[in-house]
C-alpha positions in Angstrom: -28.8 134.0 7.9 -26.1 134.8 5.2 -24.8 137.6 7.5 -24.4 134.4 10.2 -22.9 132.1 7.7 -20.1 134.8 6.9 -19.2 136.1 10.2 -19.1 131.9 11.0 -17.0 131.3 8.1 -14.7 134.6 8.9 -13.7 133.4 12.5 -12.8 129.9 11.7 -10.9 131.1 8.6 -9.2 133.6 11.6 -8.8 131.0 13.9 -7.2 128.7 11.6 -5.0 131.6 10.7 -4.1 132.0 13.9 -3.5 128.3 15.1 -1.1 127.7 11.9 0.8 131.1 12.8 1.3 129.8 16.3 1.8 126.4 15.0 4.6 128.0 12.5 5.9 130.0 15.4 6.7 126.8 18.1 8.4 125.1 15.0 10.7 127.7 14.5 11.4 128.3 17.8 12.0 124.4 18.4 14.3 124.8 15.5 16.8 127.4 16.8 16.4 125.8 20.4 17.6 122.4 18.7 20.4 124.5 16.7 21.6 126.0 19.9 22.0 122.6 21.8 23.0 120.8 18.4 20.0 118.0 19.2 17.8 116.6 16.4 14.4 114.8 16.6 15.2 111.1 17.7 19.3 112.0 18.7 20.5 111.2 21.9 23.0 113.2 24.3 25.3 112.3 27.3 25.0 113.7 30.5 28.3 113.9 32.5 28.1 114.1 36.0 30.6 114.4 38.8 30.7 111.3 41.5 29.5 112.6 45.5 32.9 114.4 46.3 32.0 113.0 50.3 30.5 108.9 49.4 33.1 106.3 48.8 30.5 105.0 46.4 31.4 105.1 42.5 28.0 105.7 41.2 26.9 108.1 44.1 25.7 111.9 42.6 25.4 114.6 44.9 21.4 115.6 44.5 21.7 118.7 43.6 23.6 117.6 40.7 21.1 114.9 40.0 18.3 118.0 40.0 20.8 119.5 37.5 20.9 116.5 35.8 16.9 116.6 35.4 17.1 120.1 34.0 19.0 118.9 31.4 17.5 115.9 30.8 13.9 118.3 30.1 15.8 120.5 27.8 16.9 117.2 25.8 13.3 115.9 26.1 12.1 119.6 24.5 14.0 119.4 22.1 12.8 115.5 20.7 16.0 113.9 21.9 17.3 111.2 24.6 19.1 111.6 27.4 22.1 108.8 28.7 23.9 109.4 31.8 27.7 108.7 32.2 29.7 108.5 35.2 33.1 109.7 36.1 33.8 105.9 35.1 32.7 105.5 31.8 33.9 106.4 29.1 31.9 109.7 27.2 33.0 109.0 23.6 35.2 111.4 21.5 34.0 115.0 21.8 31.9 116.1 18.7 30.1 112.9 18.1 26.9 113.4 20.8 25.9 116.8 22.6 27.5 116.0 26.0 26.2 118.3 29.3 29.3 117.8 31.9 28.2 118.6 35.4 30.3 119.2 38.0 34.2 121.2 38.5 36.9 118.8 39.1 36.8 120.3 42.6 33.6 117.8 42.9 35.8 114.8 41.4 34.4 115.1 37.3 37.5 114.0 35.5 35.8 115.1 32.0 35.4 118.5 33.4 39.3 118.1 34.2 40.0 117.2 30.6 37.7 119.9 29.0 39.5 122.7 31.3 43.5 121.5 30.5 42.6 121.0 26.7 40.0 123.6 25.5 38.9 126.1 28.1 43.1 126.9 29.1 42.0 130.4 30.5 40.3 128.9 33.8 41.9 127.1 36.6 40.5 125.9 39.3 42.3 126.2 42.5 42.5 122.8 43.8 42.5 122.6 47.6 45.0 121.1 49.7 44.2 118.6 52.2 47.3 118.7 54.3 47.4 122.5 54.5 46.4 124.1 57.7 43.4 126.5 58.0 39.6 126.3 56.0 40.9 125.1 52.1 40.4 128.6 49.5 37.4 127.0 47.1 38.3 129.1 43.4 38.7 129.3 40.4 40.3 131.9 38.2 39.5 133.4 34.7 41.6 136.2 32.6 43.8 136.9 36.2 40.3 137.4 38.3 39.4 134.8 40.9 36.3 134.0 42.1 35.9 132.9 45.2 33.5 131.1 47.2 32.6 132.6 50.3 29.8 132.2 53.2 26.9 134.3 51.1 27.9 134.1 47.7 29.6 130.9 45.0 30.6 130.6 41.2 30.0 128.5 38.0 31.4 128.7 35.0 28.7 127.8 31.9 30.5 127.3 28.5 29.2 125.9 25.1 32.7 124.9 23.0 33.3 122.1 20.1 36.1 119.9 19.4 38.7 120.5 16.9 36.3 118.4 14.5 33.4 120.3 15.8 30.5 118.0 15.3 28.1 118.6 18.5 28.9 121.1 21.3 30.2 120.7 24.8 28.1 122.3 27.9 29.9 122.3 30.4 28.8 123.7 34.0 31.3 123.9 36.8 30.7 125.3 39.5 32.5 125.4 43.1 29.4 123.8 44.7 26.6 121.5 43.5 24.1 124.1 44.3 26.5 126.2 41.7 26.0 124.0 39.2 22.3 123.4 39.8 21.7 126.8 39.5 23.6 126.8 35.9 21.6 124.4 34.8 18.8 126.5 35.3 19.8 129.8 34.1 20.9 127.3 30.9 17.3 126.0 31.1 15.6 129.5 31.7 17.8 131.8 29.8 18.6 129.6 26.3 16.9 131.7 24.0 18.8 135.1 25.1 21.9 132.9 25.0 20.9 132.1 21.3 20.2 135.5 20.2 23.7 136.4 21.3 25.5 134.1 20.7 23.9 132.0 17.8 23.9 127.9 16.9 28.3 128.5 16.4 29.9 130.3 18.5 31.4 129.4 21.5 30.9 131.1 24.8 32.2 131.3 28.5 30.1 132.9 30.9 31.1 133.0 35.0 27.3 132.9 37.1 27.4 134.0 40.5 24.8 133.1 43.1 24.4 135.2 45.4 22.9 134.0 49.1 22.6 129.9 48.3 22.1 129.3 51.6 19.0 131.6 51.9 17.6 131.9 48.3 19.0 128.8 46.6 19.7 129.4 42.7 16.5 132.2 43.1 19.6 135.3 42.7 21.8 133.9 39.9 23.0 136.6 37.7 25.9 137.1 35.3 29.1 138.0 36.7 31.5 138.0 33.8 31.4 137.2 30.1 34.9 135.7 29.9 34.5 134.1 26.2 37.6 136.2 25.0 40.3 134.5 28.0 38.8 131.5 28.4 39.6 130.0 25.4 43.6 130.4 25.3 45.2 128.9 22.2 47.2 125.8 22.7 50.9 126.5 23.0 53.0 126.9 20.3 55.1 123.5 19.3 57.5 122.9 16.3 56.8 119.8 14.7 60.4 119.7 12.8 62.1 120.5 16.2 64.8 122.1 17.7 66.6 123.7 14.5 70.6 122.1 14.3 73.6 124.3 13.7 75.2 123.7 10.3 78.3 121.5 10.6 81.9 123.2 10.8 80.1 126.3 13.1 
């Protein structure tokens, strides 16, 4: 009986050992997952989606960018906070204030993304298609003098985390040349965030190019990492001299 009462009181003292352990373990992986995506318990973060490139409405979303959307939206929900879309409309709020997800190239008509590219990430450029000029429009973007190109079996994203010149909370942006592109950033982002964290940490910024290869076929099943273009994308504003143009003395 006393052998029984020990061997009972051993496995509950091992079991409790073993449910605060895992208990300790989920907390401090909830932790880093929150530092990564700069979300608290009870915070809130905007979602920034392109408008339907193809629907004359305002509000319309493409739905594989409202799938993207839902990715997101779970990883905020993970992490204790709220989720508030924005459209293309609306105004986001000054960078640094809220965690902001931006969805969508400005190929796909996501003026934020526009904003985000010609004031932070200087080192990509998309290649904006002309609609008067003869032949199937070039879909690309270009990082560091490589372009990527979207072709019949393969397509592009970029996936960044950056912060304002206040820094505050970061910027995610996924842009991709297709709304399956950026779907399939929003999972790698979703599937992949703890690999991105032990890389890359809860401060550093990063600029990776994702290429999916077969969409068509596979959907965002083959998404791999192309490029790690952190070091070009991120091209220091130019130079400017605040005094001005510097005046010959007088009498020269």
């Amino acid at each position: 009986m006393v052998d029984l009462l020990i061997n009972l009181l051993a496995s509950v003292i091992a079991g409790t050992a073993v449910w605060l352990a895992g208990k300790v373990l989920r907390r401090r992986r909830l932790a880093r997952e929150q530092a990564f995506f700069g979300l608290t318990e009870g915070a809130s973060c905007l979602l920034v989606a392109s408008r339907h490139a193809s629907s004359p409405r305002e509000n319309s979303v493409h739905r594989r960018d409202v799938a993207a959307l839902v990715e997101l939206a779970t990883i905020a929900r993970e992490c204790g906070a709220r989720a508030d879309r924005v459209g293309e409309a609306e105004p986001a709020g000054e960078i640094g204030r809220q965690t902001e997800f931006c969805v969508g190239g400005p190929l796909t008509a996501n003026p934020r993304t526009a904003v985000h590219l010609r004031t932070i990430l200087r080192g990509v450029t998309f290649a904006i298609p002309d609609p008067d000029a003869a032949g199937e429009a070039r879909i690309a973007f270009t990082v560091g003098g490589t372009e990527y190109a979207r072709t019949a079996d393969t397509t592009y994203v970029v996936l960044a985390r950056f912060w304002g010149p206040g820094r505050g909370c970061p910027v995610f942006l996924l842009g991709g040349l297709t709304a399956g592109a950026n779907l399939a950033a929003a999972r790698y982002l979703a599937g992949q965030h703890r690999q991105l964290e032990r890389r890359y940490g809860a401060d550093r910024p990063f600029c990776l190019v994702l290429r999916i290869v077969e969409p068509a076929a596979y959907g965002t099943d083959f998404t791999d990492v192309a490029a790690d273009v952190t070091g070009v994308a991120f091209e220091p504003a130019p130079a400017t001299d605040p005094i001005g143009p510097a005046r010959q003395p007088s009498g020269q």
